[in-house]
mmCIF entry with sequence, helices, sheets and N, C-alpha, C, O atoms, coordinates in Angstrom:
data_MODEL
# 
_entry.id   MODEL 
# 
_entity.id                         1 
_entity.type                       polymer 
_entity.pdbx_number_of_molecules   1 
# 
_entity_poly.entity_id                      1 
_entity_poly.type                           'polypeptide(L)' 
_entity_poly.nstd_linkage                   no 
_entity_poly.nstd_monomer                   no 
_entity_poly.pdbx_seq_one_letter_code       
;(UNK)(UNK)(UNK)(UNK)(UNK)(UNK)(UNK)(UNK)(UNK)(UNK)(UNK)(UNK)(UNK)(UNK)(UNK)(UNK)
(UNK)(UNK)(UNK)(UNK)(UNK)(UNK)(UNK)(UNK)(UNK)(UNK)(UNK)(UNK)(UNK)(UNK)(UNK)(UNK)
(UNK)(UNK)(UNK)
;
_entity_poly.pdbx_seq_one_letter_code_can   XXXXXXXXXXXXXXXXXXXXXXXXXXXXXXXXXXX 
_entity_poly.pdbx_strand_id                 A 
# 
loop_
_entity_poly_seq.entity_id 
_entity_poly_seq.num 
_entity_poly_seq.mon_id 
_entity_poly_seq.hetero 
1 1  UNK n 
1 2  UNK n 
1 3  UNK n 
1 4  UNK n 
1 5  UNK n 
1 6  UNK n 
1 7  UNK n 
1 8  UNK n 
1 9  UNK n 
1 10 UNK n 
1 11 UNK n 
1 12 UNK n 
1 13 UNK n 
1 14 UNK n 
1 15 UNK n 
1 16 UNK n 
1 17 UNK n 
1 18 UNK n 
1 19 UNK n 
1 20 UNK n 
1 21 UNK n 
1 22 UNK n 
1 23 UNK n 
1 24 UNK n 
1 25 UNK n 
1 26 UNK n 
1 27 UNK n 
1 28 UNK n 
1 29 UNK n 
1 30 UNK n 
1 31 UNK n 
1 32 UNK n 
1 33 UNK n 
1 34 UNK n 
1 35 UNK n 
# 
_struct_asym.id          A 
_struct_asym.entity_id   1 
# 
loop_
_struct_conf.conf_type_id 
_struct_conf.id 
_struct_conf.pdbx_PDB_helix_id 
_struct_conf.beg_label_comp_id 
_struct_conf.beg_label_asym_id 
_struct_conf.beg_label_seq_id 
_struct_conf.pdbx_beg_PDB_ins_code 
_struct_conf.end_label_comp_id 
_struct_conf.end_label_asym_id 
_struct_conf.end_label_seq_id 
_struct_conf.pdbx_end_PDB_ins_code 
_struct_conf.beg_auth_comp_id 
_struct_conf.beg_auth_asym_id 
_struct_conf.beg_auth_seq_id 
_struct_conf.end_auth_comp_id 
_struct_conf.end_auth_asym_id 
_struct_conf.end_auth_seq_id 
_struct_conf.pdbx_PDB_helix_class 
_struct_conf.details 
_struct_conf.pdbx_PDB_helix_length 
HELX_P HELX_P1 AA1 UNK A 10 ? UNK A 22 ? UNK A 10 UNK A 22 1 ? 13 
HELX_P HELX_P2 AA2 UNK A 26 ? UNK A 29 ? UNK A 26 UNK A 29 1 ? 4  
# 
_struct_conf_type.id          HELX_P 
_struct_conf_type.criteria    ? 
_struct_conf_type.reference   ? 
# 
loop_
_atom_site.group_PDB 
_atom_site.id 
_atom_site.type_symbol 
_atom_site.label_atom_id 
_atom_site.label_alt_id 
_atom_site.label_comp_id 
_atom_site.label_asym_id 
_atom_site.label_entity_id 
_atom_site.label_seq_id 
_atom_site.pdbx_PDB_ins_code 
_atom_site.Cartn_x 
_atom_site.Cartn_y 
_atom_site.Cartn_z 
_atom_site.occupancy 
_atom_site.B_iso_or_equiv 
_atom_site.pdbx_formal_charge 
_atom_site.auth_seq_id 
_atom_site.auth_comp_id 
_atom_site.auth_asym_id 
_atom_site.auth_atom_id 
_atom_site.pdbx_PDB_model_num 
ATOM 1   N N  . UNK A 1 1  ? 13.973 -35.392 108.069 1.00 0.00 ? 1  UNK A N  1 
ATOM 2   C CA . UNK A 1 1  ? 14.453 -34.107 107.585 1.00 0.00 ? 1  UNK A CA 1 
ATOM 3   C C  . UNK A 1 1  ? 13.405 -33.456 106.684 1.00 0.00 ? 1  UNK A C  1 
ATOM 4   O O  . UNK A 1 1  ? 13.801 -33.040 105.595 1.00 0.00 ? 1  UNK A O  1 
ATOM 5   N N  . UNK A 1 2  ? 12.117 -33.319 107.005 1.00 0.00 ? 2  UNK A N  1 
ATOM 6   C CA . UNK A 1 2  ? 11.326 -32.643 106.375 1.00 0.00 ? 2  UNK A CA 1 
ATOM 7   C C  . UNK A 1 2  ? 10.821 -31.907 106.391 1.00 0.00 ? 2  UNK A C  1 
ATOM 8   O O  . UNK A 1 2  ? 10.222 -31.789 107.460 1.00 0.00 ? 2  UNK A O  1 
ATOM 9   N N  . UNK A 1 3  ? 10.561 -30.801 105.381 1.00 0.00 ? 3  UNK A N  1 
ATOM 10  C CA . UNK A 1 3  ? 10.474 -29.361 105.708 1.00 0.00 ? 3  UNK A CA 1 
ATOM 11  C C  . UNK A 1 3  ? 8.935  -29.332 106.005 1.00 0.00 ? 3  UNK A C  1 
ATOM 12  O O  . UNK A 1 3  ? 8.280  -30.161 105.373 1.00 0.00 ? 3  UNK A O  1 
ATOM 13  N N  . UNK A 1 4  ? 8.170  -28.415 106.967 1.00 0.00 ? 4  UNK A N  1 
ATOM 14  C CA . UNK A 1 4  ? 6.692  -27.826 107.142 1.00 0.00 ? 4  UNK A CA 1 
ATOM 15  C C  . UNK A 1 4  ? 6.453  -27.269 107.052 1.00 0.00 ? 4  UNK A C  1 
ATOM 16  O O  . UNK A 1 4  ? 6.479  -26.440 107.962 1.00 0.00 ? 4  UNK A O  1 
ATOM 17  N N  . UNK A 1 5  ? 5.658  -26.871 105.289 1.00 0.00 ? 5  UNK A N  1 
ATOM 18  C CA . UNK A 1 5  ? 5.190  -25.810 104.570 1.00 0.00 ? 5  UNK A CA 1 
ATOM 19  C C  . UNK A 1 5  ? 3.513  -25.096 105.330 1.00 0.00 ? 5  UNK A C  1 
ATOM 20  O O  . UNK A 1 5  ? 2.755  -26.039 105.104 1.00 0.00 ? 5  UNK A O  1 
ATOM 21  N N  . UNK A 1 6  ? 3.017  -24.465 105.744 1.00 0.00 ? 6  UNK A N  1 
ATOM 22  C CA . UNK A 1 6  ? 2.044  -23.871 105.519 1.00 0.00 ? 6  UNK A CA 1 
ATOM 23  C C  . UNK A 1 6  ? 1.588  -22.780 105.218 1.00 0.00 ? 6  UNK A C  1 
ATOM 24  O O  . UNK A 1 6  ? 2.436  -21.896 105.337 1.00 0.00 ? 6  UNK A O  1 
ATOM 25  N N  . UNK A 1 7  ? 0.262  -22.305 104.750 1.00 0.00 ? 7  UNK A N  1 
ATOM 26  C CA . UNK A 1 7  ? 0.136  -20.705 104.396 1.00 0.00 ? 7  UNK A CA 1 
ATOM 27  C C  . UNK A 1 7  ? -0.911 -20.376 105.174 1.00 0.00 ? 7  UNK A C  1 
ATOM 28  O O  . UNK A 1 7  ? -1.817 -21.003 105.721 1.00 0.00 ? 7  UNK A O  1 
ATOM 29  N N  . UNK A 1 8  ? -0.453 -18.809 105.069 1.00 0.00 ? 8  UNK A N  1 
ATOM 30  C CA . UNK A 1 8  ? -1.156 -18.310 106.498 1.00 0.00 ? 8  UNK A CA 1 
ATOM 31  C C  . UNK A 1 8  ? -2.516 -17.741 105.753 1.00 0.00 ? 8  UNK A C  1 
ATOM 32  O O  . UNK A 1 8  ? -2.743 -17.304 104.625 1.00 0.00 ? 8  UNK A O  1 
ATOM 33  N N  . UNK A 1 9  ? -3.176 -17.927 106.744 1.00 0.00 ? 9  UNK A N  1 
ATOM 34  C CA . UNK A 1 9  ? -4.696 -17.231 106.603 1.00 0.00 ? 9  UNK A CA 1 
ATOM 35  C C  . UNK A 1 9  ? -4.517 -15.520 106.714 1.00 0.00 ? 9  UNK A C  1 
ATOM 36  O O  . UNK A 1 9  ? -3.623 -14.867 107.252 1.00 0.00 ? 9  UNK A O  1 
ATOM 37  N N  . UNK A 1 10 ? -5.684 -15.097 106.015 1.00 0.00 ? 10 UNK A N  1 
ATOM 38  C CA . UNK A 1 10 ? -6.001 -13.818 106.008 1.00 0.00 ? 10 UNK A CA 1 
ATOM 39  C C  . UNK A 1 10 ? -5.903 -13.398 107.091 1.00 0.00 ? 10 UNK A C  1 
ATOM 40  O O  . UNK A 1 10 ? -5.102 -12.472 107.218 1.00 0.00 ? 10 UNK A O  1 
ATOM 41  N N  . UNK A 1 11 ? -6.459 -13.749 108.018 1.00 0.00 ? 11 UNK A N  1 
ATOM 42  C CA . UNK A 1 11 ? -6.448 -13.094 109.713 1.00 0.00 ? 11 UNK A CA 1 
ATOM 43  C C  . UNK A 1 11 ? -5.069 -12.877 109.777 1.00 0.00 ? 11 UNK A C  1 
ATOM 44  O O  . UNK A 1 11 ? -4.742 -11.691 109.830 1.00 0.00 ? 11 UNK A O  1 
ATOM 45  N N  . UNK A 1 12 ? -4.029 -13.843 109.786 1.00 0.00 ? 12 UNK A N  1 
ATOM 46  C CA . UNK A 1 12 ? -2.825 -13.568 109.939 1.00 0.00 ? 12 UNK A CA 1 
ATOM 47  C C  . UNK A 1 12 ? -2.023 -12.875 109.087 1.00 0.00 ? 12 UNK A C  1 
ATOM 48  O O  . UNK A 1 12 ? -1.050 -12.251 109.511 1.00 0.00 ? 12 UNK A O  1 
ATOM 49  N N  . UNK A 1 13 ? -2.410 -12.924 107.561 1.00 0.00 ? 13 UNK A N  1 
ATOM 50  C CA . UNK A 1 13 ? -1.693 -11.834 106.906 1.00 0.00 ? 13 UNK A CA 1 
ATOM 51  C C  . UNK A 1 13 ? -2.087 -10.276 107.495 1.00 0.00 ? 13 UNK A C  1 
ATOM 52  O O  . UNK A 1 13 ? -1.363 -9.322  107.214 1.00 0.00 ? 13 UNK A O  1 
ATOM 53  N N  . UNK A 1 14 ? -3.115 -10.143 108.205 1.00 0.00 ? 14 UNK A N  1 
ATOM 54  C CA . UNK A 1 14 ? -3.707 -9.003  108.624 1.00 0.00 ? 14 UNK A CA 1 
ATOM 55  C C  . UNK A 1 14 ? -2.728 -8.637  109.510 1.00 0.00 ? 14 UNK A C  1 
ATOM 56  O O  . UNK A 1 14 ? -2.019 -7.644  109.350 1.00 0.00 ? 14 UNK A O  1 
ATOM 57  N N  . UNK A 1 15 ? -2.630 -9.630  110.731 1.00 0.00 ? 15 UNK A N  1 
ATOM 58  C CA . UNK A 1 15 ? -1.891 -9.370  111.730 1.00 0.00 ? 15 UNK A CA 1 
ATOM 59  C C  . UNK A 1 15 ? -0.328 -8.343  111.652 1.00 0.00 ? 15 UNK A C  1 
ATOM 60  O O  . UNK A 1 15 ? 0.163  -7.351  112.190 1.00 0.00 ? 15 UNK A O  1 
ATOM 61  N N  . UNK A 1 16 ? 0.081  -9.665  110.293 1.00 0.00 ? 16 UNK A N  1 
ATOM 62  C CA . UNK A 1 16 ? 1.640  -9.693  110.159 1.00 0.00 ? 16 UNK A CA 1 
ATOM 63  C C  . UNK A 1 16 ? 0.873  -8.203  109.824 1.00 0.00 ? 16 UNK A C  1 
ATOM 64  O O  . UNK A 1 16 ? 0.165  -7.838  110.763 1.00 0.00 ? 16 UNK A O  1 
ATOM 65  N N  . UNK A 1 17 ? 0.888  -7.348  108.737 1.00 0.00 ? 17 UNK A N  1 
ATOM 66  C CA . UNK A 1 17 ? 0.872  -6.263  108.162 1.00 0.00 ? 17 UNK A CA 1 
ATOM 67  C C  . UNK A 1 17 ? 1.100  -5.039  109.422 1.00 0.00 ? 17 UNK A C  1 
ATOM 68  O O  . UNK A 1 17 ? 1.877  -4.122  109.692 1.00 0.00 ? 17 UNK A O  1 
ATOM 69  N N  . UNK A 1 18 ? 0.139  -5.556  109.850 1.00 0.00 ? 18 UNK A N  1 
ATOM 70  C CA . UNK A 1 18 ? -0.073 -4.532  111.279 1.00 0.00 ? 18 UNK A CA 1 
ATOM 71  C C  . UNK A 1 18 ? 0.952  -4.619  112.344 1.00 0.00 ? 18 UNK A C  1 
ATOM 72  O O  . UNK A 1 18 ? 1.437  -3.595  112.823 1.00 0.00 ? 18 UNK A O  1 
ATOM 73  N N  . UNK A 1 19 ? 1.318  -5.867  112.753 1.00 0.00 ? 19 UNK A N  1 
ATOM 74  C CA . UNK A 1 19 ? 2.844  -5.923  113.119 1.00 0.00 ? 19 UNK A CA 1 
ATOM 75  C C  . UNK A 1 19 ? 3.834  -5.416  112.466 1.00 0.00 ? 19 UNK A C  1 
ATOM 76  O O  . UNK A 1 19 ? 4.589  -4.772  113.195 1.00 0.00 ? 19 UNK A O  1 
ATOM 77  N N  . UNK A 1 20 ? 4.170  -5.458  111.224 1.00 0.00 ? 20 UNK A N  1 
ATOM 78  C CA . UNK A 1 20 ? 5.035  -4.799  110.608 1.00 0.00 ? 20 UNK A CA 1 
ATOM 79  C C  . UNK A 1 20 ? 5.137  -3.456  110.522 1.00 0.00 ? 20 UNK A C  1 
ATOM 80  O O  . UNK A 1 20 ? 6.090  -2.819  110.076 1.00 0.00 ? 20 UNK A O  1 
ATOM 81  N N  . UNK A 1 21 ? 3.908  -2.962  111.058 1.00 0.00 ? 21 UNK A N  1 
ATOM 82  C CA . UNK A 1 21 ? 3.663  -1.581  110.506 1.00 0.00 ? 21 UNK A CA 1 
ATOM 83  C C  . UNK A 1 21 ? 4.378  -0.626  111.710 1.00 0.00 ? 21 UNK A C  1 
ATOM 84  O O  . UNK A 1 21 ? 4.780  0.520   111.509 1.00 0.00 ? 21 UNK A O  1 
ATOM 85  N N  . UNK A 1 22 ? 4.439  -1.220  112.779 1.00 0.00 ? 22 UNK A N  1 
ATOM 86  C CA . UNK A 1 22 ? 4.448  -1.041  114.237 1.00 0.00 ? 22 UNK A CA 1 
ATOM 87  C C  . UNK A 1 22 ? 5.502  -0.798  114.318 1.00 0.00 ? 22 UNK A C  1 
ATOM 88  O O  . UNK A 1 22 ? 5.907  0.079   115.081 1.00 0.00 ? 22 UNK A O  1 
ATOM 89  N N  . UNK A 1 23 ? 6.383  -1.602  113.446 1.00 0.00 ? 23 UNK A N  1 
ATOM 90  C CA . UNK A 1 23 ? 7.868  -1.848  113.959 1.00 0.00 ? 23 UNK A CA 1 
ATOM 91  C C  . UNK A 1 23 ? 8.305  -2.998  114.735 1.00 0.00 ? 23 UNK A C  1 
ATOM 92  O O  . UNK A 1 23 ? 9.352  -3.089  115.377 1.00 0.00 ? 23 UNK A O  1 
ATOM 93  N N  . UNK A 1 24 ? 7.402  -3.848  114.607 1.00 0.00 ? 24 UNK A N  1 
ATOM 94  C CA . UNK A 1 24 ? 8.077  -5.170  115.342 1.00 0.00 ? 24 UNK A CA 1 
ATOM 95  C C  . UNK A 1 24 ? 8.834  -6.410  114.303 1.00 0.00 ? 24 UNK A C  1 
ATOM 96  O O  . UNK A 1 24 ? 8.468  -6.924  113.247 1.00 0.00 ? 24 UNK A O  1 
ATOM 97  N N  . UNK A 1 25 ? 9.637  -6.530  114.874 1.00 0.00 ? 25 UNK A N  1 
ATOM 98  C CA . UNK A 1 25 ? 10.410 -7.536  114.802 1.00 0.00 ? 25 UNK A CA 1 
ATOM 99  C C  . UNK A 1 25 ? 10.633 -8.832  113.796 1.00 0.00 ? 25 UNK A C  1 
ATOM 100 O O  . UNK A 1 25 ? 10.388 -9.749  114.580 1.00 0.00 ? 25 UNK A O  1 
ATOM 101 N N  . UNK A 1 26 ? 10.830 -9.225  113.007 1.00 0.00 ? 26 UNK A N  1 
ATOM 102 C CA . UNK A 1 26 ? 10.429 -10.585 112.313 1.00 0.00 ? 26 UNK A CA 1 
ATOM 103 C C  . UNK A 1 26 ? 10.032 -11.879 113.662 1.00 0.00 ? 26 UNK A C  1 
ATOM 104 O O  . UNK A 1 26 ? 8.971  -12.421 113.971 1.00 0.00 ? 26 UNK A O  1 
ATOM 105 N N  . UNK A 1 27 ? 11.499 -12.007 114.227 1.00 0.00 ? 27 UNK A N  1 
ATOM 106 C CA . UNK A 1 27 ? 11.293 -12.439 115.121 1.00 0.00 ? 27 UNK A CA 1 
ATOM 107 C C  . UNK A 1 27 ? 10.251 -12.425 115.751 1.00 0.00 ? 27 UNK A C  1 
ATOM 108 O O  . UNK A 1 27 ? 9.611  -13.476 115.721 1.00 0.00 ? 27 UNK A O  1 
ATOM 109 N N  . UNK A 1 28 ? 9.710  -11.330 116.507 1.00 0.00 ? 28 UNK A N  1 
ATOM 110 C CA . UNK A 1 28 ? 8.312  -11.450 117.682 1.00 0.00 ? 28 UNK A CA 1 
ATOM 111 C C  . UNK A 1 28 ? 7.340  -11.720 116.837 1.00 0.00 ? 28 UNK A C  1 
ATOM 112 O O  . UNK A 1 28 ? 6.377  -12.235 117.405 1.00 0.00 ? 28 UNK A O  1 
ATOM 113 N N  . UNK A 1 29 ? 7.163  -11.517 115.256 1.00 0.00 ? 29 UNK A N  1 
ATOM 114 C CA . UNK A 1 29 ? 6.210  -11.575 114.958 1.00 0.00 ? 29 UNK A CA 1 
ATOM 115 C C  . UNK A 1 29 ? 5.648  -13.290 114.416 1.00 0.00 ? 29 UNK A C  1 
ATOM 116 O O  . UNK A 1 29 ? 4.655  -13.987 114.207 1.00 0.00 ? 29 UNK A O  1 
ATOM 117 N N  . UNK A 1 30 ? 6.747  -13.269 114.408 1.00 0.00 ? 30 UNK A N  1 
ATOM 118 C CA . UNK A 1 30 ? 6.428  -15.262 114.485 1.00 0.00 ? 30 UNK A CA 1 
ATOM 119 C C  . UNK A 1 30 ? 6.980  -15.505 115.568 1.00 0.00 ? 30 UNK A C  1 
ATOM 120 O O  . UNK A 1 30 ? 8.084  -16.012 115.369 1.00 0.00 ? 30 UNK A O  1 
ATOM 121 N N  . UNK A 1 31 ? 6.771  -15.402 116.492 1.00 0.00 ? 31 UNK A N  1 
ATOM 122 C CA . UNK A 1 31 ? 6.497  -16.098 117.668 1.00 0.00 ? 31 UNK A CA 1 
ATOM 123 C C  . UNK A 1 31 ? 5.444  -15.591 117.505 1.00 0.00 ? 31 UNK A C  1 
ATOM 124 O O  . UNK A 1 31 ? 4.700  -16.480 117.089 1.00 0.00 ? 31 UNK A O  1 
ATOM 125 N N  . UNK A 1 32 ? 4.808  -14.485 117.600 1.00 0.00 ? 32 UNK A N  1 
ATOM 126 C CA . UNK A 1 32 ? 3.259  -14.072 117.944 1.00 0.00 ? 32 UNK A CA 1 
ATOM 127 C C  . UNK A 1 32 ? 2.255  -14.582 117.129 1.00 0.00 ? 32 UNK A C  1 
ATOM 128 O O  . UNK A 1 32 ? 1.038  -14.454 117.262 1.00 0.00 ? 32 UNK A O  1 
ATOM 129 N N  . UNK A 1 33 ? 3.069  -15.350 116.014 1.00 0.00 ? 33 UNK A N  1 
ATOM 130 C CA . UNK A 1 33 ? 1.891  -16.298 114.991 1.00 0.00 ? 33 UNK A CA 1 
ATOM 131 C C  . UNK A 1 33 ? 2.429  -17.569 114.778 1.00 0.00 ? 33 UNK A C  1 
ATOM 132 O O  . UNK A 1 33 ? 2.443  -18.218 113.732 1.00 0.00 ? 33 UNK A O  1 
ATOM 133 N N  . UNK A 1 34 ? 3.086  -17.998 116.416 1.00 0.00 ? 34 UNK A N  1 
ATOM 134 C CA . UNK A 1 34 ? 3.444  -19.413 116.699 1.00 0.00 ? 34 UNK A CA 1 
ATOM 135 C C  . UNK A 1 34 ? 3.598  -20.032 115.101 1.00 0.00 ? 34 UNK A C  1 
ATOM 136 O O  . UNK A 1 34 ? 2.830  -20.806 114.531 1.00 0.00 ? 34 UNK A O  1 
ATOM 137 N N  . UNK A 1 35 ? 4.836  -19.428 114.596 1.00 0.00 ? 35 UNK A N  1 
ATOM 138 C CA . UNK A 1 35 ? 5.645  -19.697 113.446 1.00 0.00 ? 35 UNK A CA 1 
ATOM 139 C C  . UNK A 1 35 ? 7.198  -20.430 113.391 1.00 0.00 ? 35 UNK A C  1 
ATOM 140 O O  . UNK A 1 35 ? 7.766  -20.592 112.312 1.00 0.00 ? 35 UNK A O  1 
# 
């Protein structure tokens, strides 16, 4: 039962931002950063 912490790299905070910006999804957007 153990939780798997990691933090995302810059590239991917980039991503997320830009995904977010778009209008996508929480959802798609971790899948799209195999989250």
């Amino acid at each position: 039962m153990g939780n798997r912490y990691s933090q995302i790299s810059i590239e991917e905070r980039c991503e997320l931002a830009r995904l977010q910006a778009a209008g996508t999804s929480i959802r798609q957007i971790a899948a799209s950063l195999d989250r």
